[in-house]
C-alpha positions as CSV (number, residue, x, y, z in Angstrom):
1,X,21.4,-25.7,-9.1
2,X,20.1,-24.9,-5.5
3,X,17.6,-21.7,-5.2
4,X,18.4,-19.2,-2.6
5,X,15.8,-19.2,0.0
6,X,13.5,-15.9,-0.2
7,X,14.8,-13.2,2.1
8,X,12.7,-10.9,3.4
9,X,14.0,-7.1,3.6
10,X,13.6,-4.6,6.2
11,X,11.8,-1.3,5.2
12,X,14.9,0.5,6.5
13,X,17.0,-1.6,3.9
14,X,14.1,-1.2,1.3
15,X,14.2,2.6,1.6
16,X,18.1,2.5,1.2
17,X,18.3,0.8,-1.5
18,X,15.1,2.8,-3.4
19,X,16.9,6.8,-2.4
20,X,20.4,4.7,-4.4
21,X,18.3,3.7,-7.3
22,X,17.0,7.8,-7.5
23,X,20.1,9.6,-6.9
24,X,21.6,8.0,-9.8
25,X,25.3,7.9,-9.2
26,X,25.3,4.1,-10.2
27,X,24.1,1.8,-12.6
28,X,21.4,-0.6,-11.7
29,X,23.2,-3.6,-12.4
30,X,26.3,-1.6,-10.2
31,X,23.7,-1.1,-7.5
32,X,22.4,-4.7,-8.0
33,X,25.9,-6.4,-6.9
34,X,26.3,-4.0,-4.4
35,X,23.0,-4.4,-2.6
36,X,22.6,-8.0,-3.9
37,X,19.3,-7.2,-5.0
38,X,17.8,-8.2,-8.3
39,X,17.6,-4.8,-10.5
40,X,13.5,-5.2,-10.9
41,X,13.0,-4.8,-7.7
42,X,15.1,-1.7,-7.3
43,X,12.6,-0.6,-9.8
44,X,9.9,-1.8,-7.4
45,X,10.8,-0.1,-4.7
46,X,11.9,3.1,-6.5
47,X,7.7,3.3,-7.7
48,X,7.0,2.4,-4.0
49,X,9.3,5.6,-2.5
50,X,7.6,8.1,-5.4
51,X,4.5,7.1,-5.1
52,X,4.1,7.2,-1.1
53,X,6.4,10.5,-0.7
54,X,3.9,12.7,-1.1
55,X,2.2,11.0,2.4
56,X,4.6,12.5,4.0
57,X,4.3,15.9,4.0
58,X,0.4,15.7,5.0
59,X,-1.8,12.6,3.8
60,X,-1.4,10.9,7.0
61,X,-2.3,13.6,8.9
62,X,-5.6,13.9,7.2
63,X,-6.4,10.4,9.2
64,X,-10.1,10.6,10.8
65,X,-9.3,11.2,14.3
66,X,-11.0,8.9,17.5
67,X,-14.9,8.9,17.4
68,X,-16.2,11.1,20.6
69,X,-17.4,9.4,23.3
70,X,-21.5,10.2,23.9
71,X,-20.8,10.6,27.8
72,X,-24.5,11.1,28.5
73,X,-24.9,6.9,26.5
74,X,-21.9,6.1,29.1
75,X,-23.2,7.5,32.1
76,X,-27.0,5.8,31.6
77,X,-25.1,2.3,31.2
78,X,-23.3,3.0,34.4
79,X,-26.4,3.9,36.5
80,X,-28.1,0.5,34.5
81,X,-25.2,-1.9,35.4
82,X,-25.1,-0.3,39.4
83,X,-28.8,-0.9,39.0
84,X,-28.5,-4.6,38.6
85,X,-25.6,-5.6,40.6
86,X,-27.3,-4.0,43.7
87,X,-30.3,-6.1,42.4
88,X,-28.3,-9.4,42.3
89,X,-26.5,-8.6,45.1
90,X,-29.6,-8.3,47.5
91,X,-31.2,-11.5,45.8
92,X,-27.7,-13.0,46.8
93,X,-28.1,-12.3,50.1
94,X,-32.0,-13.2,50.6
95,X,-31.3,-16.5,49.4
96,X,-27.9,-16.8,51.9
97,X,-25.4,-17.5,49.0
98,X,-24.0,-14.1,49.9
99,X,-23.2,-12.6,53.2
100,X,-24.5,-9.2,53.6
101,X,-21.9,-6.8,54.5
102,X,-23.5,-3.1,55.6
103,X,-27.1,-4.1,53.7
């Protein structure tokens, strides 16, 4: 007897398949030959849809938003980076490995 080799399902599929298990209209073994789906994991994905439907009215909306930016931190690390690349630069150019353009 050869196994089938594991299929992986879409979530679009998933969902489908979970909104036929709750309305009801069929069996789960009907729904099992007609999906070609084992009936436990109908029941799976039927906990799956209940469980996350209340997420969709306003849980994921409750998601931290992006950290602010300290401007005043980002500013003081520009001024120290222009600091030391005019530093290099002149040493650069003392030694000759740089060409001094307008310095």
């Amino acid at each position: 007897m050869s196994r089938r080799p594991r299929r992986n399902h879409s979530p679009a599929f998933k969902a489908k398949v979970a909104l036929a298990a709750i309305r009801g209209e069929k069996t789960l073994a009907e729904l099992a030959e007609q999906f070609d789906v084992h009936p436990n994991q109908f029941t799976q994905w039927r906990t799956q849809l209940l469980e996350g439907a209340s997420g969709v009215f306003g849980a994921a909306a409750a998601v931290d938003p992006a950290p602010a930016v300290d401007v005043k931190t980002l500013h003081a690390k520009i001024g120290e980076l222009t600091l030391e690349n005019d530093f290099l630069a002149g040493a650069l150019g003392k030694a000759g490995l740089l060409p001094s353009a307008g310095r």
